[in-house]
TIBA-781593 format. One line per 4 residues: their letters; for each residue x, y, z of N, C-alpha, C. Coordinates in steps of 0.001 Angstrom, whole numbers. Atoms other than C-alpha are relative to their C-alpha. Example, Ala and Ser with C-alpha at 12.3 -4.5 7.8 and 13.67 -1.06 7.14 Angstrom:
BEGIN
as	890 -1190 0 12300 -4500 7800 900 1200 0  -820 -1190 -60 13670 -1060 7140 -770 1090 730
This chain:
BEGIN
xxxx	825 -1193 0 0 0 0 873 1262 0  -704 -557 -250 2808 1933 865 883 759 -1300  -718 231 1633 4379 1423 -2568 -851 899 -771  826 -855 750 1544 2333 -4306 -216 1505 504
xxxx	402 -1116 217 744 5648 -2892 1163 651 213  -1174 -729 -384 4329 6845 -2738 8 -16 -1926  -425 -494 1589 3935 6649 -6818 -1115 735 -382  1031 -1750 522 697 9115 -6827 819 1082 -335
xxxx	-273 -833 185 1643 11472 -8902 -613 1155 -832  797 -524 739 -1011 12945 -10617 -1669 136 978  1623 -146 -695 -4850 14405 -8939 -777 -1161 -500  1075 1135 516 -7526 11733 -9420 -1077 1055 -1071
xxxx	794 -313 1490 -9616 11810 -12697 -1366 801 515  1532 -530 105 -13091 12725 -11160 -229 1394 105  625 -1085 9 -14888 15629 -11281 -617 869 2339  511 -2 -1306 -15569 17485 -7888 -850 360 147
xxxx	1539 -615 -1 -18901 18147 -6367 -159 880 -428  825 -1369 -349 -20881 20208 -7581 393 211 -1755  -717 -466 1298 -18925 20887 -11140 -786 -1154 -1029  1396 613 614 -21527 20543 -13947 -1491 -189 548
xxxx	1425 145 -438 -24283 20005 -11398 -976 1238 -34  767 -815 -477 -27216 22196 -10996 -418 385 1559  292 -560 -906 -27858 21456 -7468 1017 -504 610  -1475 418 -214 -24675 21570 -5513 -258 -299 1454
xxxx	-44 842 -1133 -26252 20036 -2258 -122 -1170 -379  -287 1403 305 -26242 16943 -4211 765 -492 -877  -1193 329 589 -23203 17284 -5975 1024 -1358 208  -760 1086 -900 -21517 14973 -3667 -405 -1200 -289
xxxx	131 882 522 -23756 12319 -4361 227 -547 -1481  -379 -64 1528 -23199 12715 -8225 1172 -807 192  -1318 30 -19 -19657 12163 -7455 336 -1736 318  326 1251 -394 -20555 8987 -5452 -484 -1269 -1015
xxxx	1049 666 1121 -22693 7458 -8420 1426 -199 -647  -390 -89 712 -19596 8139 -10245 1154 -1015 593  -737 840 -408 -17264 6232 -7980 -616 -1587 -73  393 1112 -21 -19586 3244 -7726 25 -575 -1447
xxxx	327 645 1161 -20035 2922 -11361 1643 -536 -1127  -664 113 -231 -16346 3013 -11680 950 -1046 917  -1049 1012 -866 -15445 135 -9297 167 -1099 -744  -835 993 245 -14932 -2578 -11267 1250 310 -1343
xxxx	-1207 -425 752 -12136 -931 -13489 979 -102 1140  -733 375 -1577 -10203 -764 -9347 -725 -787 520  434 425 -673 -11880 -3829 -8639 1459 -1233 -411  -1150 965 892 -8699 -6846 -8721 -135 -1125 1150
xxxx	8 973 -744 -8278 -10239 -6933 1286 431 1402  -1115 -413 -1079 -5084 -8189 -4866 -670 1449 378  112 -659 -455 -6645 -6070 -2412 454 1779 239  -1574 -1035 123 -3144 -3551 -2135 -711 562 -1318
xxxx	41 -507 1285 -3739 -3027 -5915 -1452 940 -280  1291 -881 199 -7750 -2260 -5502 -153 1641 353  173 -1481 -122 -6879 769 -3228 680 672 -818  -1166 -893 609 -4002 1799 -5084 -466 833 -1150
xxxx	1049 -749 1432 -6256 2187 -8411 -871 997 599  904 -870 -476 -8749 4008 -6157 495 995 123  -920 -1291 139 -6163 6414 -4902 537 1126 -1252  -369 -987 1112 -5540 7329 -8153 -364 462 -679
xxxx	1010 -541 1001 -8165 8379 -9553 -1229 823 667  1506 -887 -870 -10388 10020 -6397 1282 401 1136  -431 -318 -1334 -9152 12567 -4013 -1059 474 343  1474 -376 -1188 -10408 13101 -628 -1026 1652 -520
xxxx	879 -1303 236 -12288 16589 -2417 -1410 -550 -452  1215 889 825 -14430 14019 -4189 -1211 -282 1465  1037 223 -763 -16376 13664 -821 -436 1105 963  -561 -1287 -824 -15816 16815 890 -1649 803 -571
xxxx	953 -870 624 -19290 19187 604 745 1192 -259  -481 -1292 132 -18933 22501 -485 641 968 840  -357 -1267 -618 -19107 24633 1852 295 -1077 1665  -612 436 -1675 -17543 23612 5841 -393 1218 856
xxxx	190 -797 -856 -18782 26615 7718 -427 -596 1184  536 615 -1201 -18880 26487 11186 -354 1242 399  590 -1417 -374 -21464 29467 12787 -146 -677 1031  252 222 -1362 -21392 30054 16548 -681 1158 475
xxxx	1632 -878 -822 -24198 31929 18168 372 193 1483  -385 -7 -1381 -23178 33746 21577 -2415 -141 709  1638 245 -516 -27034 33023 23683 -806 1029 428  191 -939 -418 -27357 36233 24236 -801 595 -1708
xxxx	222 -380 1613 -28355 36773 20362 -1790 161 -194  1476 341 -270 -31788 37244 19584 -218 -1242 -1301  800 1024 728 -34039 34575 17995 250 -164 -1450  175 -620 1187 -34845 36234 15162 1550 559 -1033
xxxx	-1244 -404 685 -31355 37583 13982 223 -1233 -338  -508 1154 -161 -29929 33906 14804 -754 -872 -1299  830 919 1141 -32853 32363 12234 491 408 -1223  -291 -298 1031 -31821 34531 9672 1786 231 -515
xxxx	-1401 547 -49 -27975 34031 10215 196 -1035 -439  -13 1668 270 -28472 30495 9716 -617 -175 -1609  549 -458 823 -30745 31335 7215 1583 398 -1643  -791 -632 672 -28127 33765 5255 1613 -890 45
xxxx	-1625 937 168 -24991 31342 5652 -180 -1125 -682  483 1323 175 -26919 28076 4073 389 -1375 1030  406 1149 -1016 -26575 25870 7555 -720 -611 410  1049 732 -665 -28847 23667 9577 184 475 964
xxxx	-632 -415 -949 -26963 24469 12538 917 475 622  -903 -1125 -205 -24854 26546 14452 312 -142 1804  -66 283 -1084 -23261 25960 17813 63 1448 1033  506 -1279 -639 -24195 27839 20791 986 510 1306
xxxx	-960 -179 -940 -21737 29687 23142 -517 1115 1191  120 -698 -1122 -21863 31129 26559 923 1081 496  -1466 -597 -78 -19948 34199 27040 276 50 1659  -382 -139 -1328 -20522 34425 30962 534 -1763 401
xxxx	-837 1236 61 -19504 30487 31137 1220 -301 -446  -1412 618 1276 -16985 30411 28381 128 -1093 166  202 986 -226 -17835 27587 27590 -1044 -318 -1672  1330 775 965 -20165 25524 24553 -1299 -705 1055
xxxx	1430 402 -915 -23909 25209 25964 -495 -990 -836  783 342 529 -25395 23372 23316 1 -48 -1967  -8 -81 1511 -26325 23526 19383 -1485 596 23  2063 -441 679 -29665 25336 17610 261 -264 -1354
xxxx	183 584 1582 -30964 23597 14685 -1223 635 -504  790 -563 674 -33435 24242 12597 -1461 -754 473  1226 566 -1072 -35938 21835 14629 -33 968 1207  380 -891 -972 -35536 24205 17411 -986 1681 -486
xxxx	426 -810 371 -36703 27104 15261 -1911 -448 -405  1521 575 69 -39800 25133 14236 -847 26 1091  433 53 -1923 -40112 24670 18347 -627 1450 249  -142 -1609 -635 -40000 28279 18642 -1053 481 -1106
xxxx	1121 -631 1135 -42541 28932 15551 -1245 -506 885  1254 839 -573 -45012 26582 17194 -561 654 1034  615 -184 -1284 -44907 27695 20560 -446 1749 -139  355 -1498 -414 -45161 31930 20049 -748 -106 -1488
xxxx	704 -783 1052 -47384 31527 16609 -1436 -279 515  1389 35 -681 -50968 32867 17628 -1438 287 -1411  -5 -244 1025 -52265 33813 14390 865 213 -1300  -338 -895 281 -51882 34658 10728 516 1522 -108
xxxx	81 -1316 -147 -52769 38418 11352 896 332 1477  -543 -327 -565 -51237 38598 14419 2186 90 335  -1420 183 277 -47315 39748 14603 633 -728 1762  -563 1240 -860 -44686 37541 16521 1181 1270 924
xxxx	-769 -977 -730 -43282 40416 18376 1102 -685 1304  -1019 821 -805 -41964 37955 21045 1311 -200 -711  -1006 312 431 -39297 36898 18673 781 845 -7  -1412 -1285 24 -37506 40369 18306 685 -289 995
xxxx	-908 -291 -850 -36708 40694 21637 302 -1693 976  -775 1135 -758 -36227 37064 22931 1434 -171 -598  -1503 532 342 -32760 35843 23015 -107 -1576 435  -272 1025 -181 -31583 32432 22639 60 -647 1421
xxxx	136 1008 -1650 -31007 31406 26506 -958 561 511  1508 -188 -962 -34375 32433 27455 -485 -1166 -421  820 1178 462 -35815 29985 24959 497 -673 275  -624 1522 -296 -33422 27123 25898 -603 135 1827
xxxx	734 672 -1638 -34537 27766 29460 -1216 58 151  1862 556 -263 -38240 27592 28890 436 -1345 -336  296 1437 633 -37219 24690 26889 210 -1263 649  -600 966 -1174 -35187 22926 29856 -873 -275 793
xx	886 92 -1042 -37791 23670 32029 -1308 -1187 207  343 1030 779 -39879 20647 30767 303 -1109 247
């Protein structure tokens, strides 16, 4: 194994997410389709040799999503900003920090925002004024409270 990847000397052939695709949250799988359909060209009765072909033709970018952002939310933030942070960065989630702890409290996902739609929506016509001014560790401590 050793052998073989000490003679990589060239990037692997595939294409990386997203390049050509239209939707580049499922670029990755594209890429995948493309490795599977591809295995029996690196498929051989010598193990050593199967990765070696693999290595040489897929780097680790081939699985890698686009984007790696990591967003951290001090709890002091309000609701509403925080939704549309998450929102405006394309995340699910975003980890949550304590500045009087210093310390990580937790994570807010996008199921917690649903939590938080549910519990303060009273109407259409009526506005959600709660959300401006709540901040994140109020709602986690109604939510603890439970």
């Amino acid at each position: 194994m050793k052998k073989c990847t000490e003679r990589l000397n060239r990037i692997g052939v595939s294409r990386l997410p997203g390049w050509g695709s239209k939707n580049y949250a499922t670029g990755w799988l594209e890429t995948l389709k493309d490795m599977a359909a591809d295995r029996q060209q690196w498929r051989s009765s010598d193990p050593d040799k199967s990765y070696c072909v693999f290595l040489k033709r897929h780097t680790c970018y081939d699985l890698i999503p686009l984007s790696a952002k990591l967003v951290v939310f001090d709890v002091t933030l309000n609701v509403k900003k925080a939704f549309f942070a998450l929102v405006y960065n394309g995340v699910r989630v975003a980890i949550l920090w304590d500045s009087d702890k210093q310390r990580h409290v937790g994570m807010l996902t996008i199921t917690d925002f649903i939590r938080i739609l549910h519990q303060y929506y009273r109407s259409p016509n009526s506005p959600m004024t709660e959300l401006e001014n709540h901040q994140i560790k109020t709602w986690r401590g109604e939510c603890h409270s439970y």
